[in-house]
N, C-alpha and C positions, 0 to 999 in steps of 0.2 A: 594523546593525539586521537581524532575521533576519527576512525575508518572512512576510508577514503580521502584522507588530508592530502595536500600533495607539499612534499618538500620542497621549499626552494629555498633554502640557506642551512646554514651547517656548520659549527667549530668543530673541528676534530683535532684530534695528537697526532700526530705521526713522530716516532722515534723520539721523543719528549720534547716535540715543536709542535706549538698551536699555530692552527691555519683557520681561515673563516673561510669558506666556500660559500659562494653568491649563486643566484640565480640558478639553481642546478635541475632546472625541468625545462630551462630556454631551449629549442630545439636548434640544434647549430646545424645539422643535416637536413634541408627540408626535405625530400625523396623518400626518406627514409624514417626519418622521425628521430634518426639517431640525436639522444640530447647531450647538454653540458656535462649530466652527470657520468650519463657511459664514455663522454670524452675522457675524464677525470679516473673514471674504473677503469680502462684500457691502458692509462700510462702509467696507472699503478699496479696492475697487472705483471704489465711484459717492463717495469723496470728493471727487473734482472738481467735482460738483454738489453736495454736500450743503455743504461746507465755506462759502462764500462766503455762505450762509442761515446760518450760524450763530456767523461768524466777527463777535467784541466783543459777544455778545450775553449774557446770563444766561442761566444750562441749567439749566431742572430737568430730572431725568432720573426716568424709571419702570424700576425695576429690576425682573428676575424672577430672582432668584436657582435655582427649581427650573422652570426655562420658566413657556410660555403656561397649563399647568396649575394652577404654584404660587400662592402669594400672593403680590404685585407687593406694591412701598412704591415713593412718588415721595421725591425726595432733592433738595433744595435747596442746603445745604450740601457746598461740598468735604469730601471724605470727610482726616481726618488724616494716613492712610499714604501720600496721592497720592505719584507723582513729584517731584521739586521743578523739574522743566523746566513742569508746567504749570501754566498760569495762571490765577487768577481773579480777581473785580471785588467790592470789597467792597458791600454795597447795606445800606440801613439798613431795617430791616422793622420797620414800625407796630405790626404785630399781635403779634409778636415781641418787641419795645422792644428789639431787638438786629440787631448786623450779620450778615448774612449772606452768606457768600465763596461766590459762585455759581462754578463752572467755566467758563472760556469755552473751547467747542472750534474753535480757531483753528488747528488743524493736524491733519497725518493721525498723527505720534502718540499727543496726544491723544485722537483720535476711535477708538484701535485701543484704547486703555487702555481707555477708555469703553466701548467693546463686550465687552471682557474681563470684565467687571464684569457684563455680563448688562445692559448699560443698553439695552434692547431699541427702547425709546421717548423722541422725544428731543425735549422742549418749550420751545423759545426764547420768547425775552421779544417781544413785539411792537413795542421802542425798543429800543438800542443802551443798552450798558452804561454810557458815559460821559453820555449824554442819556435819563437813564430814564422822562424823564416826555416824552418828544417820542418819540410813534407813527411808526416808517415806513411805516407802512401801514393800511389798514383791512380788518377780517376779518370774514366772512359766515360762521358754520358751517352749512349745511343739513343737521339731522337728521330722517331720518324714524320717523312714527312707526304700526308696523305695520300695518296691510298695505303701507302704505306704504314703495316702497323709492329707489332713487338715482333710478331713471325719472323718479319725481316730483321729487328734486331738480331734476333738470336741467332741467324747466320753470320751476321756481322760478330757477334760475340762469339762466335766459336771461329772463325778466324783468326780477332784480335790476342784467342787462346792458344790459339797453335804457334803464331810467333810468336808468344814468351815463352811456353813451351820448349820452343828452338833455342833460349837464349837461357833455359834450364830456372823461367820464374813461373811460381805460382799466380795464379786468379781465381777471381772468388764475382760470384756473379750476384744481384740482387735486382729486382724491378724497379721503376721508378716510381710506383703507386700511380703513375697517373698513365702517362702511353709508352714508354720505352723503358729499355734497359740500361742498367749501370754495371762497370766491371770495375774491380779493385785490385790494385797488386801491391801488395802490400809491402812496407821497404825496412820501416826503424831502425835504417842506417844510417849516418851522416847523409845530405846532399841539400841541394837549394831550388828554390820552385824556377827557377830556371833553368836548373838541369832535368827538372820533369814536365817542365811546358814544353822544352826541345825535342826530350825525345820524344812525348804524345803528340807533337806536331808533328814530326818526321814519319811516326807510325799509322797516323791519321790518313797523311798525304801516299802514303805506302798504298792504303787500304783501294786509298781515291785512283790510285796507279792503276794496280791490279782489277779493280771492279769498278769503273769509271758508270755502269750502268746501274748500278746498285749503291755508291759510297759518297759524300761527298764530304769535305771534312770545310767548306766557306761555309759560313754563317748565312749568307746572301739567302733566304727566302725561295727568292724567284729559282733558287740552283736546287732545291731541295723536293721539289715535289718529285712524290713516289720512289723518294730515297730516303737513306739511314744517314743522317748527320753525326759522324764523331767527333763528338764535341774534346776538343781535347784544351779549352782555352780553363775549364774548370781548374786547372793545375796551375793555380795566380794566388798570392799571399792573400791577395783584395776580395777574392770570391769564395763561396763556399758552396755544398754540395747536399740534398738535403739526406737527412741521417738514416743510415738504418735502422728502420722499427716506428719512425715515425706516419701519423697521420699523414695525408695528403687532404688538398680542399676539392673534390672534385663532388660528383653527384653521390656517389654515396661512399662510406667513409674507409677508403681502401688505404694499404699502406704502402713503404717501400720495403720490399719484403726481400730474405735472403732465399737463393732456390740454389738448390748443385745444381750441374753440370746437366745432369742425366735428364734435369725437368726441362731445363732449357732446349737438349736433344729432341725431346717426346713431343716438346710442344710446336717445334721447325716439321717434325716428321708429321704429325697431325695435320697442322697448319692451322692449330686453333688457339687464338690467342686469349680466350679466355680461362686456358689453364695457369694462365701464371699471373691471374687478378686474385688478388689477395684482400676480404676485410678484416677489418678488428679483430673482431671476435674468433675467424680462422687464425692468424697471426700470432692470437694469445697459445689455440692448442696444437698448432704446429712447433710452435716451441715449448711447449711441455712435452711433445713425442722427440722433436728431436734435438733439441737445446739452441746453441746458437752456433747455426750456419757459418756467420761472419765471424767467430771468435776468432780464427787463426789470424785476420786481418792486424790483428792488439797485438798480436806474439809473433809472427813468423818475418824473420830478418834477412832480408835479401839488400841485390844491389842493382842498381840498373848498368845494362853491358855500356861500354864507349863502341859507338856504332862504328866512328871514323876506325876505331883500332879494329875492328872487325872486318872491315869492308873488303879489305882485296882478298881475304880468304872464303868469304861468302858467297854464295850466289847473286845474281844480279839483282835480284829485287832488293835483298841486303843492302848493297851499294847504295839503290838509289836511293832509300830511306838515309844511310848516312850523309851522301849529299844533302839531303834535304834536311839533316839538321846542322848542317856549318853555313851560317852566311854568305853569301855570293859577293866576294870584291866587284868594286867599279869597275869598267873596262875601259873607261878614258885613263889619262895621263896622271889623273889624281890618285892623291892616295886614298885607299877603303876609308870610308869612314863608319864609324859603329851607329847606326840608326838609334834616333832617342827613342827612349821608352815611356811611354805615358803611362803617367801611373795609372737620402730619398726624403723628400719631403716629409714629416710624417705627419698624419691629419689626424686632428681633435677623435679620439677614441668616444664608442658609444659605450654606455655602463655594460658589463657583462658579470 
């Protein structure tokens, strides 16, 4: 090759799987110049952390075929031309009235295919493929909403830490890569996304109790400005949460990054929300200094408390969170009735 060629395509092995890599000087960042290739070196990089978060789970993936500029589509389906080394998990979808063959990315080349593809953002199921209605976890998204920015999450997060705290559970905080915070608690116990939508709605609405000026856990827009939204409806079979270690599509190419406690603290006492923007390339050698923040999230086996059995022993805010997760009977002559539960287009992809 004569100096100065510039690569844009590639076979390579990876673990004794050929992969073709395309176009790998497209620039998918424009801000920044960040290309397809440092996409591609970044997930192969920190797959030692990202892999074991994603590994038997269901991926939907956000593709950006022309970058952060283009039009994204998410992808739920295995796409037909895949490899036939990788694998995926058939899932039956209600809304669908059809199976759906999610991708699992359970290895690095998978995960290099996956990047090739432009899958910039990479959203796991919040249960394991084989147990999809059994949560390993439960998920806080804090978004703010303007002027409001992560500052305020992270008081909101250190709140949302002192009540599991009180109910003797761990949490584990990470960024969202793009404006707020996400908390994890982690469960790999038995339970059902209904007994974690319940209680992250009760704890949600708790929040909204106590700091009616600061919290709002309605979705409503109009209710949200220069407040922290806890999103607690993430805790649904049907949704998922984007992954830790993954890309974000924003201006330039930041991630959703794990931080302790302490960064979250420095960065409320600061009040400067640019300590806990995380890109790539940091991301890569923060986890070579400190490994992976998130691990305990895979390993650590808790349970969530029953609020109701709690309540008359607790304080009053206690109570009113248990109220707020048991359904309110009618108060005509009828009997309660159990309210029903309700359970993306994708557009022509550009070549990447």
């Amino acid at each position: 090759m004569a100096s100065g060629d510039t690569v844009t395509d590639s076979t390579v092995e990876i673990q004794g799987k050929h992969l073709k890599l395309s176009n790998l000087q497209k620039v998918m960042y424009p801000a920044t110049g960040f290309t397809k290739q440092q996409v591609i070196d970044y997930y192969a990089r920190i797959a030692p952390a990202i892999l074991p978060h994603l590994e038997g789970r269901a991926l939907t993936r956000k593709r950006y075929p022309d970058g952060v500029e283009g039009e994204p589509f998410f992808e739920k389906n295995a796409p037909q031309y895949r490899p036939e080394w990788v694998k995926t998990a058939p899932i039956w979808s209600e809304g669908n009235r059809r199976m759906v063959h999610y991708v699992l990315a359970n290895d690095l080349p998978t995960l290099v295919w996956l990047a090739n593809l432009a899958a910039l953002e990479l959203h796991p199921s919040l249960a394991l493929a084989k147990d999809i209605k059994c949560p390993t976890e439960l998920v806080f998204d804090l978004d703010p909403g303007p002027p409001a920015n992560i500052v305020q999450c992270c008081q909101v997060g250190l709140w949302l830490r002192e009540i599991f705290e009180h109910f003797g559970l761990q949490s584990f905080a990470k960024t969202s890569g793009s404006k707020g915070l996400q908390l994890y608690v982690p469960l790999n116990t038995p339970t059902t996304f209904d007994r974690t939508k319940m209680f992250s709605h009760a704890l949600a609405q708790l929040l909204e109790h106590e700091h009616p000026d600061m919290v709002v856990s309605d979705m409503k827009k109009k209710l949200r400005t220069g407040k922290v939204l806890v999103d607690w409806s993430q805790n649904d079979e049907h949704k998922t949460t984007v992954s830790v270690y993954s890309l974000r599509a924003r201006e330039h190419p930041t991630v959703s990054t794990p931080v302790t406690w302490e960064e979250v603290e420095k960065a409320l006492k600061k009040k400067d929300a640019g300590l806990l923007v995380f890109e790539a390339p940091q991301v890569v050698s923060r986890f070579e200094k400190l490994g992976d923040l998130f691990e305990p999230v895979l390993q650590l086996k808790q349970r969530l408390p029953d609020l109701r059995a709690v309540a008359s022993e607790e304080p009053q805010h206690i109570q009113t969170a248990a109220q707020a997760e048991v359904p309110k009977p009618a108060r005509k002559k009828a009997a309660p009735k159990k309210s029903a539960r309700k359970g993306p287009v994708r557009k022509k992809a550009s070549k990447v």
